[in-house]
N, C-alpha and C positions, 0 to 999 in steps of 0.2 A: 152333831155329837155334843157338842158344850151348850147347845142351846136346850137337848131333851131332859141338862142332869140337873139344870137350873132353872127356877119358874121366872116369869118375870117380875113378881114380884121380890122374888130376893137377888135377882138383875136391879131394880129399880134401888132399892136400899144399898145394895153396893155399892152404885154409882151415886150418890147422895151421899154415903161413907165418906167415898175418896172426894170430892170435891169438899167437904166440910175438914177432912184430913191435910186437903192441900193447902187450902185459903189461907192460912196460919203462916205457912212458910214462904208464899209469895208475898204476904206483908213482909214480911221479916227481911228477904232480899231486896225489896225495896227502900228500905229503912239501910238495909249495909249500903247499899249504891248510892244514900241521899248522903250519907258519911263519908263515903269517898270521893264525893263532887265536893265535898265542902271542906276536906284536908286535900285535895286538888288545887281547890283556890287559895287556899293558905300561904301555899310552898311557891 
């Protein structure tokens, strides 16, 4: 059903969307977590 309403070409740019959508925010959690190892060590 979801495969007939969608080609795979705009499968293919979806999933390219959401990884270039994601990449962003796992930097960004990595950078909170590297801040709280380092007011970790602080205290």
């Amino acid at each position: 059903m979801f495969h007939k309403e969608i080609s795979s070409t705009d499968m293919k740019v979806l999933t390219v969307a959401s990884v270039f959508l994601t990449l962003p925010f796992i930097f960004y959690a990595r950078d909170i977590a590297h801040s709280l190892r380092d007011i970790a060590e602080k205290r």
